[in-house]
C-alpha positions in Angstrom: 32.9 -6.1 38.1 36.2 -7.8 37.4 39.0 -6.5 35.2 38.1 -9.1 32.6 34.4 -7.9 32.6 35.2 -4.3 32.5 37.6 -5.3 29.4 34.9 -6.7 27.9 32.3 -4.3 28.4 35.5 -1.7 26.8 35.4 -3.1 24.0 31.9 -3.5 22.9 31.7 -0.2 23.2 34.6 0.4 21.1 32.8 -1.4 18.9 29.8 0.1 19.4 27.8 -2.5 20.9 25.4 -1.9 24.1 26.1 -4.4 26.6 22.4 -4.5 27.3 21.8 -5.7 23.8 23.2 -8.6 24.8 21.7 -11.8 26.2 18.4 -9.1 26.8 15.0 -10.5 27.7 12.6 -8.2 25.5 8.4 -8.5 25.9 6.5 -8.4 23.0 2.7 -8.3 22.5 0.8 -11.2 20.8 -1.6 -10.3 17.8 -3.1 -11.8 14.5 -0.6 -12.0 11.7 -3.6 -11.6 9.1 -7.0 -10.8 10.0 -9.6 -9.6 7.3 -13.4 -8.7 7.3 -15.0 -10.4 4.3 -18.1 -9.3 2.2 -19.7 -10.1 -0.6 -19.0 -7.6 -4.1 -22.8 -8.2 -5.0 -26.2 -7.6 -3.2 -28.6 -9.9 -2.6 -30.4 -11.7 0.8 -28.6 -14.0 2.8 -30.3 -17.6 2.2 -27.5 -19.5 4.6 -24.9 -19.1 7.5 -22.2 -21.6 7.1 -20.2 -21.0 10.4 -20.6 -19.5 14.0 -18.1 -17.4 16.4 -15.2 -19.8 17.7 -15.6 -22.1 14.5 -12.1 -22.9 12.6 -12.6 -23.5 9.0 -10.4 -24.5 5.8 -9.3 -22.4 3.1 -12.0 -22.5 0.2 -15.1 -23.2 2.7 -18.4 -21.7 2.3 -19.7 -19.0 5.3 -22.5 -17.5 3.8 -24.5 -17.9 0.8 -26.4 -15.4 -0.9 -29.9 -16.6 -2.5 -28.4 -17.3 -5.6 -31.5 -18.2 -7.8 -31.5 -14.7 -9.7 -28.0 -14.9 -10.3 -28.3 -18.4 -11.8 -30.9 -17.3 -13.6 -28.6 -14.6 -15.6 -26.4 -17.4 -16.2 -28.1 -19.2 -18.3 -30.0 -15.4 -20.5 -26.1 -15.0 -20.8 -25.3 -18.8 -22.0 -28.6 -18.2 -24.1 -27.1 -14.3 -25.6 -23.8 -16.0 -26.2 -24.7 -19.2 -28.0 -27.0 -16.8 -30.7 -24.3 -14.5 -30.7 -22.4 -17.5 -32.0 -24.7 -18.5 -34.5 -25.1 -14.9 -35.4 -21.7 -14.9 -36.5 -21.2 -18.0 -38.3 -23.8 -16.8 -40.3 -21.9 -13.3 -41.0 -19.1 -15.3 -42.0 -20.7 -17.1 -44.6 -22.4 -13.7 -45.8 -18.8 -12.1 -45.9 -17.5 -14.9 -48.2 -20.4 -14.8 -50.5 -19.6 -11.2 -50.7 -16.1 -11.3 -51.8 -16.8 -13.7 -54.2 -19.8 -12.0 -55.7 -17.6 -9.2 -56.0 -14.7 -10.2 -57.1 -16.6 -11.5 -59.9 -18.2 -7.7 -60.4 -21.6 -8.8 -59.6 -21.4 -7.1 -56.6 -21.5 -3.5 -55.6 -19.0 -1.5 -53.8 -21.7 -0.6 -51.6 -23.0 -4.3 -51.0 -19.6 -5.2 -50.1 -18.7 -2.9 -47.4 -22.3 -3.7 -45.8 -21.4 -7.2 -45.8 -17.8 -6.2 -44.3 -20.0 -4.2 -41.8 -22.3 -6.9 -40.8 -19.3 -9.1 -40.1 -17.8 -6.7 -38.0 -20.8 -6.3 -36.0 -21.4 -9.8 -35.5 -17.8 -9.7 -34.0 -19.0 -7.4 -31.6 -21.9 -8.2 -30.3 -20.0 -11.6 -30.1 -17.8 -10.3 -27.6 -20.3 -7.9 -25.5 -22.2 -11.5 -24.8 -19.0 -12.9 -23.7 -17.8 -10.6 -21.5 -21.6 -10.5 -19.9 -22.0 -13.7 -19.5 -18.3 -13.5 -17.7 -19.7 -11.0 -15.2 -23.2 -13.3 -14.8 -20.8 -16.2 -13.9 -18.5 -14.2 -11.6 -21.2 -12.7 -10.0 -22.7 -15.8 -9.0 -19.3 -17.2 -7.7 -19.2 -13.8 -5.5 -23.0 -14.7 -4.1 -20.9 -17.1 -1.5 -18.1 -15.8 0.4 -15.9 -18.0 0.8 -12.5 -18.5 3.6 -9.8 -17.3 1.8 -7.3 -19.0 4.0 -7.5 -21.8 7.3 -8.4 -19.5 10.3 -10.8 -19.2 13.2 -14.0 -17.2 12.7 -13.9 -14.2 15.0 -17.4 -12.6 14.0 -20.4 -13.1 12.1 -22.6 -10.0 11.3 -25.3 -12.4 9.2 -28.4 -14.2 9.2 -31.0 -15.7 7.1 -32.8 -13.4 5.5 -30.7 -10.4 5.9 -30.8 -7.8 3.1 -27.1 -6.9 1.7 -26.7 -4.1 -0.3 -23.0 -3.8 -1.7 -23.4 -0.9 -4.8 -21.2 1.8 -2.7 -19.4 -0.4 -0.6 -18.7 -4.2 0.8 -20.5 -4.9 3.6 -18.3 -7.2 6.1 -20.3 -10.5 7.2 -17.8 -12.8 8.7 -14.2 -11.2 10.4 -11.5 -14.5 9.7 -8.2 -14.5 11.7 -5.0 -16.7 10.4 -4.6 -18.6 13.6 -1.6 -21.0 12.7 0.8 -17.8 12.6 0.5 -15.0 15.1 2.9 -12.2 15.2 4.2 -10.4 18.6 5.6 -6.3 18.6 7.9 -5.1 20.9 10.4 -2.3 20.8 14.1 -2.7 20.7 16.9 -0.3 20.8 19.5 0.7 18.1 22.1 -2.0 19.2 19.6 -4.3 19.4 17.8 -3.6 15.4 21.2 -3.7 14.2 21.6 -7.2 15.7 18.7 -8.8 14.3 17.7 -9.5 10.3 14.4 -10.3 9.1 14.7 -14.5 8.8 16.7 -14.8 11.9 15.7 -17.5 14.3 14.3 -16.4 17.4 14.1 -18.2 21.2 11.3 -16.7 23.4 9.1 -18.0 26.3 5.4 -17.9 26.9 3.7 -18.8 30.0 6.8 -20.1 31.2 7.3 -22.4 28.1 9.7 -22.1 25.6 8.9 -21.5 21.9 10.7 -21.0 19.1 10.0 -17.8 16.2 11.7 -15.3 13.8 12.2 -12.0 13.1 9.5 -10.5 10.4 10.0 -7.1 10.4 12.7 -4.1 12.0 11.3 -0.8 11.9 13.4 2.1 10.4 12.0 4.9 11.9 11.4 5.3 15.9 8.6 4.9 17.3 8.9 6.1 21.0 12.0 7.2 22.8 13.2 6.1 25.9 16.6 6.7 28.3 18.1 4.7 26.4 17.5 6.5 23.0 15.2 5.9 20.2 12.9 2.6 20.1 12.3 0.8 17.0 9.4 -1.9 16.4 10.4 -5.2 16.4 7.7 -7.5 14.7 8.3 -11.4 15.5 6.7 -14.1 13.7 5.4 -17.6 15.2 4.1 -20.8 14.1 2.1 -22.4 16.5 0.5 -25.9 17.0 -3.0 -26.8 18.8 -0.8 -28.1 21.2 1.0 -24.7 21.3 -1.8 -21.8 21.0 -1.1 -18.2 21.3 -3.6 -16.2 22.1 -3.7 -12.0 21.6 -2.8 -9.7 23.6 -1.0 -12.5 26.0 3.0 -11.3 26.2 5.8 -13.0 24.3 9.6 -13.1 26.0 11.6 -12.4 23.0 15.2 -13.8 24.3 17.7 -11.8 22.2 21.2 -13.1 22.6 
């Protein structure tokens, strides 16, 4: 090492800098950046299976469908309870302001008037309780299809035709969808090298011996292994990638820290 090196070296460490945080070549572990089993909230029998293993699919996209003819069904008893619930209370209305004049013209009870009052109040009521059940007939037959929640690639499906679902305890998962535009690598840095890095920074690294270009996502706080070099803190990289440019997990990611 020359003079001018060793200088160097000095004074990072004066400034308390590692000279292997520098220019270091770290590897990092590919994995999903989101990846989420999906279910349905309600039970029912699978009448369709929208998608296979391997399939990508858009955000919004159907990938199973519950047989939904009881839950359209309830629909329209709700539509039915709501609309006379409606008329129920139009009618009220009228009965309330027939009251009050009756009364205010003492040819009306005190008793008469507070049943009116009451009848009102009860048509209010009831008004509401069919509203709010015909919300819950509606949303349950929106949750009879699951749906892609975002663009991924369909990992598993646990469904077919005919398949009783029972979801009163618990959800049961049907399809497992992975993000697969973003993937994020882990790999364990050093103290030098977490306090080099912010979450944001732009990040070079190198996979199957091309480059590729990510950021940093996350820098742990707490260790997470020790080494002879001292504690080890995760590092969690982020990366869009391209068909062109697939990742796939569990591959290894060069994370080029400079």
């Amino acid at each position: 090492m020359t003079r001018l090196q060793v200088a160097c070296a000095a004074g990072l460490l004066a400034l308390g800098v590692s000279t292997a945080a520098l220019g270091a070549d770290v590897p990092a572990v590919v994995g999903w950046s989101q990846k989420v089993e999906l279910g349905t909230v309600v039970s029912g029998v699978v009448s369709q299976v929208d998608v296979q293993p391997g399939q990508l699919v858009k955000k919004g996209d159907s990938l199973i469908t519950l047989d939904n003819r009881g839950f359209n069904s309830l629909v329209s008893r709700r539509l039915a309870e709501f609309a006379h619930a409606q008329a129920a209370l139009q009618e009220a209305q009228r009965e309330d302001e027939r009251a009050a004049e009756l009364y205010d013209r003492t040819l009306l009870s005190d008793y008469e008037r507070n049943q009116a009052l009451i009848a009102l109040h009860g048509a209010r009521a009831q008004l509401e309780r069919t509203k709010s059940e015909l919300m819950t007939a509606r949303l349950d037959l929106e949750h009879s299809a699951v749906r892609a929640p975002f663009d991924g690639l369909v990992l598993a499906v646990n469904a077919a035709p005919g398949q009783s679902v029972v979801s009163e305890m618990q959800s049961q998962p049907l399809v497992t969808l992975a993000a697969n535009s973003v993937y994020r690598a882990r790999a364990q840095i050093d103290l030098a090298q977490a306090g080099q890095l912010v979450p944001g920074q732009r990040l070079q690294a190198s996979v199957r011996g091309r480059p590729i270009e990510g950021s940093v996502a996350y820098i742990g706080f707490e260790p997470v292994a020790q080494s002879a070099q001292g504690p080890q803190y995760e590092l969690v990289a982020e990366f869009a990638v391209t068909d062109q440019q697939p990742l796939r997990v569990g591959e290894t990611v060069i994370l080029h820290l400079e």
